[in-house]
C-alpha positions as CSV (number, residue, x, y, z in Angstrom):
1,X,23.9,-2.3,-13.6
2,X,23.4,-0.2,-10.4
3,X,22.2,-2.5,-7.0
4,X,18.7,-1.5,-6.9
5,X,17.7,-0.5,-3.7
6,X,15.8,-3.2,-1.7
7,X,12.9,-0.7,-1.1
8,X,12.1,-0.2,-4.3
9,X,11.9,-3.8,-4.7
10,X,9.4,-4.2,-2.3
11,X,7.0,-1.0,-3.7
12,X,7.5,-2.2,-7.0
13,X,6.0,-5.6,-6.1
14,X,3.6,-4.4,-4.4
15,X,2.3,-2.2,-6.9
16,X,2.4,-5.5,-9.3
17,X,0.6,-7.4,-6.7
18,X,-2.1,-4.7,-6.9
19,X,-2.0,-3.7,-10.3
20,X,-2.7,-7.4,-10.9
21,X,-5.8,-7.8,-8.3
22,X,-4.0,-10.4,-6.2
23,X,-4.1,-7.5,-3.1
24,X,-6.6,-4.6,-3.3
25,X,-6.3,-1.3,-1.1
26,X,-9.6,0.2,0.6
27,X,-11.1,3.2,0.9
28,X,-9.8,4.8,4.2
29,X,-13.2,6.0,5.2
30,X,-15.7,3.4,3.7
31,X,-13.6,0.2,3.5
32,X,-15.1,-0.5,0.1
33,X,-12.1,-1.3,-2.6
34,X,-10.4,1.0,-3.8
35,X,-7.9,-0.6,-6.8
36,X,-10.2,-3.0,-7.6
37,X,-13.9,-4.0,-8.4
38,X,-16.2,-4.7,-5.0
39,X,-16.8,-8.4,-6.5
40,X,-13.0,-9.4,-7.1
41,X,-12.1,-8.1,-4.1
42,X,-12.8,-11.1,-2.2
43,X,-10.6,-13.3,-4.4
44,X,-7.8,-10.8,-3.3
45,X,-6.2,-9.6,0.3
46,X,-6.7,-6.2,1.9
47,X,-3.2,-4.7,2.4
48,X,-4.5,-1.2,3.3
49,X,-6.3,1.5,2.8
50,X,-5.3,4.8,0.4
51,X,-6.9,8.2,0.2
52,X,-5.6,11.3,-1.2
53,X,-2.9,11.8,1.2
54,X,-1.4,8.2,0.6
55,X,-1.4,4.6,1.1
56,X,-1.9,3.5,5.0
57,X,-0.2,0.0,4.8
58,X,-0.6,-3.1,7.1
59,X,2.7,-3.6,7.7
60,X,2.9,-7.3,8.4
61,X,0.1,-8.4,5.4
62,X,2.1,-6.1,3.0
63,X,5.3,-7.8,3.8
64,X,3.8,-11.4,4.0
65,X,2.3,-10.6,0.2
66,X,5.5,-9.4,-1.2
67,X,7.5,-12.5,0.7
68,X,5.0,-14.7,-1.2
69,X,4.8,-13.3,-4.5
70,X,9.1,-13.6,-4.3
71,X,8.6,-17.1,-3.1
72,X,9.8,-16.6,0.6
73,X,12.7,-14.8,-0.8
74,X,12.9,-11.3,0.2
75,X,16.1,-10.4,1.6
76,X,15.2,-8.2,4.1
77,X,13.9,-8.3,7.9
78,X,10.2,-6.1,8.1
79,X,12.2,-4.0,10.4
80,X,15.0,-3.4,7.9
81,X,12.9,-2.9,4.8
82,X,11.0,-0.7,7.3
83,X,14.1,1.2,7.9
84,X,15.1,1.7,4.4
85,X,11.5,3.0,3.4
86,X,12.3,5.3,6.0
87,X,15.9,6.5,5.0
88,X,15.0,6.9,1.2
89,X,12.0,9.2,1.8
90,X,9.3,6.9,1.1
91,X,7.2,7.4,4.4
92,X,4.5,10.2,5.1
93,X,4.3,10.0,9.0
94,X,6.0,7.8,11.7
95,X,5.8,8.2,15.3
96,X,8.3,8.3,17.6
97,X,10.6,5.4,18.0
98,X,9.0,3.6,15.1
99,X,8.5,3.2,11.4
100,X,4.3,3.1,11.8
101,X,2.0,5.5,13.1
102,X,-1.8,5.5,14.1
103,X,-4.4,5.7,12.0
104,X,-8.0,6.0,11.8
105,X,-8.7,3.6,8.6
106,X,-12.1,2.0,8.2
107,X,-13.6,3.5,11.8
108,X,-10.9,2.3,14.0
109,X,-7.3,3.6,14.7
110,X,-5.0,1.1,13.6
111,X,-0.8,0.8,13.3
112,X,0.1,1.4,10.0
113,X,3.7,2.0,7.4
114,X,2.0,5.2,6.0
115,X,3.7,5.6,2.7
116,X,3.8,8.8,0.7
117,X,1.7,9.6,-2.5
118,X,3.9,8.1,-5.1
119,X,5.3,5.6,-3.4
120,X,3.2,3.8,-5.6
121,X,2.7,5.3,-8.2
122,X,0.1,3.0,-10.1
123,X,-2.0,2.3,-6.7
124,X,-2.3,6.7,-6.7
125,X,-3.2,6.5,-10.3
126,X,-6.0,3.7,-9.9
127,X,-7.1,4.9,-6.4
128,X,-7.5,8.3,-7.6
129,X,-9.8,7.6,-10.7
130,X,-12.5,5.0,-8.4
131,X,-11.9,7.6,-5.5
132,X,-13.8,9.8,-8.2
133,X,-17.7,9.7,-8.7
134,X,-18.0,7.6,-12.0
135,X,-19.3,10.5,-14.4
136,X,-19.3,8.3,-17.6
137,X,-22.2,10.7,-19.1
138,X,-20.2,13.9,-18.1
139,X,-20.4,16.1,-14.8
């Protein structure tokens, strides 16, 4: 079996950790949940926000909720997972001389790993449909 990339790893627990409720993403506008009902969200940790264009991570809660959910056993420095986002294609927009950018997320510009849409693919999936006006007797 192939080394799996370290990266992947890391997106693919993340996605679990969402998926599951234990973290929740926001609205980048509003702030309201996004991959998750408003009343579990408070059993859960914001990592983010997501819109249409991506996921705006904060770096160092994502890490710390990945580290935990591996029991303090990630193998890799931020920086160095942070790197090799970078080098397999996985980020939407860094600024110069580092792997975040700024953001405005929730009203305030903020420092954030902006990942690419897909980079998660479930969190695109779930954020996309409650992104959407609910329309359960038709639009």
């Amino acid at each position: 079996m192939a080394r799996e990339r370290y990266a992947e790893v890391f997106l693919r627990t993340l996605a679990e950790l969402v998926a599951s409720g234990q973290v929740f993403l926001a609205r980048r506008t509003t702030d309201t949940p996004a991959t998750v009902p408003e009343e579990l969200a408070r059993h859960g940790t914001k990592v983010g926000w997501v819109d249409e264009d991506g996921v705006y991570l904060l770096p160092g809660v994502g890490f710390a909720a990945v580290d935990r959910a591996t029991r303090g056993g990630f193998p890799l420095t931020e920086r160095a997972l942070w790197k090799m986002l970078a080098e397999d294609g996985h980020l939407a927009a860094r600024d110069a001389g580092h792997f975040t950018t700024k953001a405005r997320c929730a009203g305030a510009v903020r420092r954030v790993l902006r990942l690419k849409p897909g980079a998660l693919p479930t969190v695109n999936q779930q954020a996309h449909f409650t992104l959407l006006p609910n329309c359960l007797s038709g639009c």
